[in-house]
KELOLUM-869487 format. One record per residue: chain; x, y, z of N, C-alpha, C, O in turn; residue in one letter. Coordinates in nm, 3 decimals. Layout:
// KELOLUM-869487
chain_nc1_nc2_nc3_cac1_cac2_cac3_cc1_cc2_cc3_oc1_oc2_oc3_res
A_X_Y_Z_X_Y_Z_X_Y_Z_X_Y_Z_a
...
END
This chain:
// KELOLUM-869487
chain_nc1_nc2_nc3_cac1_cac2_cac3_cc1_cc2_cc3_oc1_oc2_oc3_res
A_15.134_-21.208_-6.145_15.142_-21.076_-6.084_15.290_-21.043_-6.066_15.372_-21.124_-6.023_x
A_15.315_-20.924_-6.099_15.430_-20.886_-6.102_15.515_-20.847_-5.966_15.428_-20.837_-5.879_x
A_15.618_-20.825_-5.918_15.637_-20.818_-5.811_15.625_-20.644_-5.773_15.601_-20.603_-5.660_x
A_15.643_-20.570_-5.878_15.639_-20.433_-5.864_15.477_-20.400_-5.806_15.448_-20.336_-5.705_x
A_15.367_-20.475_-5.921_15.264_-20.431_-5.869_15.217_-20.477_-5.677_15.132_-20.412_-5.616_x
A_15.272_-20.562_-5.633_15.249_-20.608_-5.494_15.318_-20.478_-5.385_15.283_-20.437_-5.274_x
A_15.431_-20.440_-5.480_15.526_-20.300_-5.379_15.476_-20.213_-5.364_15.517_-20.149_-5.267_x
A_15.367_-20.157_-5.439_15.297_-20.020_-5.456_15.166_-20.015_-5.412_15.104_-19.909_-5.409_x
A_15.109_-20.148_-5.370_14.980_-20.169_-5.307_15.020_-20.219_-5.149_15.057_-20.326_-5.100_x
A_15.000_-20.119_-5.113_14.959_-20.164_-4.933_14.855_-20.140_-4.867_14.778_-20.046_-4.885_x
A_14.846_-20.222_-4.787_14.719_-20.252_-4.743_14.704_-20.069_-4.596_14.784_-20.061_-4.504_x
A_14.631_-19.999_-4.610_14.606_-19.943_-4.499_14.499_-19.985_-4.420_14.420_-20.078_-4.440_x
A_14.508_-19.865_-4.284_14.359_-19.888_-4.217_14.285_-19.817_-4.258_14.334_-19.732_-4.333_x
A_14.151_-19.810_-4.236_14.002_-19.713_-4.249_14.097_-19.576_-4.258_14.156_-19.543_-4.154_x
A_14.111_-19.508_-4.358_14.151_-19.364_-4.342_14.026_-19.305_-4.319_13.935_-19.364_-4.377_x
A_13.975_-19.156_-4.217_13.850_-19.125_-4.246_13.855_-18.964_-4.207_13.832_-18.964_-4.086_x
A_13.863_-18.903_-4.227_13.852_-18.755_-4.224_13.751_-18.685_-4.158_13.656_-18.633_-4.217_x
A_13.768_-18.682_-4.039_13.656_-18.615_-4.008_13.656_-18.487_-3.935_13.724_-18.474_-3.832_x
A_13.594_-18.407_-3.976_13.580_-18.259_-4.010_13.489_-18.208_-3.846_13.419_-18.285_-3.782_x
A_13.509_-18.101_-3.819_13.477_-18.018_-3.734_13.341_-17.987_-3.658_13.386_-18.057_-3.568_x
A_13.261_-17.963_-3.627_13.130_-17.946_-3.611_13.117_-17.791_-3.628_13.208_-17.724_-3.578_x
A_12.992_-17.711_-3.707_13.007_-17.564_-3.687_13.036_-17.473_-3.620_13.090_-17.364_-3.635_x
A_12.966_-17.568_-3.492_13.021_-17.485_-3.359_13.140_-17.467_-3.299_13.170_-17.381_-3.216_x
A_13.213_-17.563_-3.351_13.372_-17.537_-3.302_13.424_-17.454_-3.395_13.479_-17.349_-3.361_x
A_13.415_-17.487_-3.508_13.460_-17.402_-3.619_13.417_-17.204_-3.583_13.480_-17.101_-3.604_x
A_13.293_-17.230_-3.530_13.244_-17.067_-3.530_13.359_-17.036_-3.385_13.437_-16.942_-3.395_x
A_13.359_-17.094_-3.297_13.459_-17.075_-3.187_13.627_-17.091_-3.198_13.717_-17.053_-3.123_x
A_13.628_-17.141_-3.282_13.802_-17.136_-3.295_13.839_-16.982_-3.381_13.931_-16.902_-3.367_x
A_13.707_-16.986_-3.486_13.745_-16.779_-3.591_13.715_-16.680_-3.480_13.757_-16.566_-3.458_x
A_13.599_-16.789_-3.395_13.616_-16.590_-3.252_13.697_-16.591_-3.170_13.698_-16.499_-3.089_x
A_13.806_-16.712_-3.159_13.897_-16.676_-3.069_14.040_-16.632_-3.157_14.136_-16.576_-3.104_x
A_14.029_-16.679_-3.327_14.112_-16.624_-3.425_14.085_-16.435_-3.375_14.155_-16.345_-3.328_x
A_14.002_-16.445_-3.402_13.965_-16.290_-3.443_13.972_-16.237_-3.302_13.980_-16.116_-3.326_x
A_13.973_-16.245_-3.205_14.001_-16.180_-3.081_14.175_-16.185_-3.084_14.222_-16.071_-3.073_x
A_14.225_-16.238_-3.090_14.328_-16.279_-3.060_14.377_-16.206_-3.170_14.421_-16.103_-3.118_x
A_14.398_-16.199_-3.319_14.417_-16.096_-3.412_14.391_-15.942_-3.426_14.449_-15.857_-3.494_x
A_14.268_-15.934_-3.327_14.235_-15.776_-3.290_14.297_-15.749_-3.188_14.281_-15.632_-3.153_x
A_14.391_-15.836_-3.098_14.411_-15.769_-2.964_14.597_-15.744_-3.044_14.673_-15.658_-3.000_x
A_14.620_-15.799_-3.114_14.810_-15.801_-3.182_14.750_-15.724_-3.261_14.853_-15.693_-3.321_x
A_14.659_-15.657_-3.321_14.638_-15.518_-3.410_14.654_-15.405_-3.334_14.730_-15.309_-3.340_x
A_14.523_-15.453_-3.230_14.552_-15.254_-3.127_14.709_-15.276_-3.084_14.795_-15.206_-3.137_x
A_14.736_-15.354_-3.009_14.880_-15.339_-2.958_14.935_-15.291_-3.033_14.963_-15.174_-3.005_x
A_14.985_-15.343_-3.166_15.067_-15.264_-3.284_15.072_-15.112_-3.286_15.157_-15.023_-3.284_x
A_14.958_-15.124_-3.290_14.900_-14.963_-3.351_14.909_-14.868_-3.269_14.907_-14.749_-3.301_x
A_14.924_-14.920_-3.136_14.936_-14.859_-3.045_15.089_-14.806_-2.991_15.119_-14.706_-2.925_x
A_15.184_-14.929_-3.055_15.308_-14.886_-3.020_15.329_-14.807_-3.138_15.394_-14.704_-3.124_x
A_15.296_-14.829_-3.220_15.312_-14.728_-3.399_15.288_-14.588_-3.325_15.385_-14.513_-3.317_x
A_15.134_-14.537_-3.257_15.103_-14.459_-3.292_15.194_-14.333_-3.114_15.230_-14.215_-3.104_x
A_15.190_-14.438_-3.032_15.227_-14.377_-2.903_15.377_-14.236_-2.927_15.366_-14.132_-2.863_x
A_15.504_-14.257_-3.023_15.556_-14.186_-3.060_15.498_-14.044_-3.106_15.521_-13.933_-3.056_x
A_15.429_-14.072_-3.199_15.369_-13.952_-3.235_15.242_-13.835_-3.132_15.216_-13.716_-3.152_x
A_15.191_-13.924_-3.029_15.115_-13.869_-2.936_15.229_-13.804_-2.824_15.231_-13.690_-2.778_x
A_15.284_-13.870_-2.809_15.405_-13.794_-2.708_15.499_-13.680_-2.767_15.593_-13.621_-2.714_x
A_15.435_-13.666_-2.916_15.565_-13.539_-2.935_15.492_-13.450_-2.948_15.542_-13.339_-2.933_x
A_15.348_-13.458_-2.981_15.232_-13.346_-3.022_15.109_-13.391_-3.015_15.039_-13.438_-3.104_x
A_15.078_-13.368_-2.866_14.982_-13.443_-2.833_14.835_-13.357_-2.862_14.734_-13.429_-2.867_x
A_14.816_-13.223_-2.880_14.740_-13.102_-2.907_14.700_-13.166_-3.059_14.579_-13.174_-3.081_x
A_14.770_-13.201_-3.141_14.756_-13.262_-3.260_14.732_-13.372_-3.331_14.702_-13.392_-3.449_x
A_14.758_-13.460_-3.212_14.729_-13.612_-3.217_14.592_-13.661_-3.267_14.580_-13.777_-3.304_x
A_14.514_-13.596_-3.269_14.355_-13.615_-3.319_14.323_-13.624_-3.511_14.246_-13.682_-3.587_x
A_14.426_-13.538_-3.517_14.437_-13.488_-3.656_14.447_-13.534_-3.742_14.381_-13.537_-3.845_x
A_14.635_-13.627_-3.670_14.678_-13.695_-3.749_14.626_-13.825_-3.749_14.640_-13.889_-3.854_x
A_14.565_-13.883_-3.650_14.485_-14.005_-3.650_14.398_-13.999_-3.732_14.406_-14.086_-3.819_x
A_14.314_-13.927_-3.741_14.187_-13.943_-3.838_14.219_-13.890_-4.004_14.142_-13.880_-4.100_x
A_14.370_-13.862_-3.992_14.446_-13.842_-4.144_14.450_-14.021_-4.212_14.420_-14.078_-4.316_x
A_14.515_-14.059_-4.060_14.578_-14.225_-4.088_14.474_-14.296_-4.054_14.511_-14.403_-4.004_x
A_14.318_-14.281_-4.059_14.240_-14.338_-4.113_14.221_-14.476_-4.194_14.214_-14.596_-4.168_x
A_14.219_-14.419_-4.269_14.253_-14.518_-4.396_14.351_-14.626_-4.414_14.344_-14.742_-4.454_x
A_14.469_-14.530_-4.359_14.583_-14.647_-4.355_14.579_-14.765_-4.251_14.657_-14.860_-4.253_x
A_14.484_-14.746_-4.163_14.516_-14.826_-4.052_14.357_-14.958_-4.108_14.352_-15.078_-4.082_x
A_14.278_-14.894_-4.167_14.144_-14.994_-4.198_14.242_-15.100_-4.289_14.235_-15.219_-4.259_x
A_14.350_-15.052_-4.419_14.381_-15.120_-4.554_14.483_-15.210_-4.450_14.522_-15.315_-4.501_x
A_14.523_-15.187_-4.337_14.620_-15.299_-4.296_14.592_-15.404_-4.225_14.638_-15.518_-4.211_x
A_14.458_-15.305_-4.159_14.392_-15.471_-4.074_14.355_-15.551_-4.175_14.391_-15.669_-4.183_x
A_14.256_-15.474_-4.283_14.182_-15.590_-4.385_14.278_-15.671_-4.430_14.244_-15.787_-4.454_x
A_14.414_-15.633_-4.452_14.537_-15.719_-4.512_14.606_-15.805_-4.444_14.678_-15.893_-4.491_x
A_14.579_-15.772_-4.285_14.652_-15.864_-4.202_14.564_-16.001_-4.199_14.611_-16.113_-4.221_x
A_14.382_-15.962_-4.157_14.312_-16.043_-4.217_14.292_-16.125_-4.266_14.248_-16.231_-4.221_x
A_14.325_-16.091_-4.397_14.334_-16.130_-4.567_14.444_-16.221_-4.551_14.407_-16.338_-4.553_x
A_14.552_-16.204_-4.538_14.664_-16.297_-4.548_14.698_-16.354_-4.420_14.818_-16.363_-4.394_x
A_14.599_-16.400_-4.320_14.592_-16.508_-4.203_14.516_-16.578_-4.231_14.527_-16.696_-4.199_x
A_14.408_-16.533_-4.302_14.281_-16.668_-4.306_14.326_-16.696_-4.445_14.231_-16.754_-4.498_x
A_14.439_-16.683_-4.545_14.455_-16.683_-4.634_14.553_-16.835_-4.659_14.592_-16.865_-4.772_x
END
């Protein structure tokens, strides 16, 4: 036996991987997802508070203009956290 092959074999302990139970798993994504929806409204809220304070008669308008924009950013913030 060579001495190289003895250098590259070491002996470990029991490696064993053990994985989650569902129920924690379902409780750690609802406290992901609470915790990700509450740093969304906040955002959105400081985003959107400028624009309610300069025209607030109009503020309805433009919200339901930015619609859309505000669904494509959560799904993306989403998307690239559980990602």
């Amino acid at each position: 036996m060579s001495s190289s092959s003895s250098v590259s074999r070491t002996e470990r302990p029991d490696e064993r991987i053990v994985l989650a139970r569902w129920v924690d798993r379902f409780i750690a994504w609802l406290i992901d997802l609470i915790i990700i929806s509450i740093g969304l409204a906040i955002l959105f809220v400081l985003i959107s508070l400028p624009f309610w304070l300069l025209d607030a008669t109009n503020f309805d308008r433009l919200y339901n203009s930015l619609e859309p924009l505000h669904y494509v950013i959560t799904r993306s913030v989403f998307f690239v956290y559980w990602t």
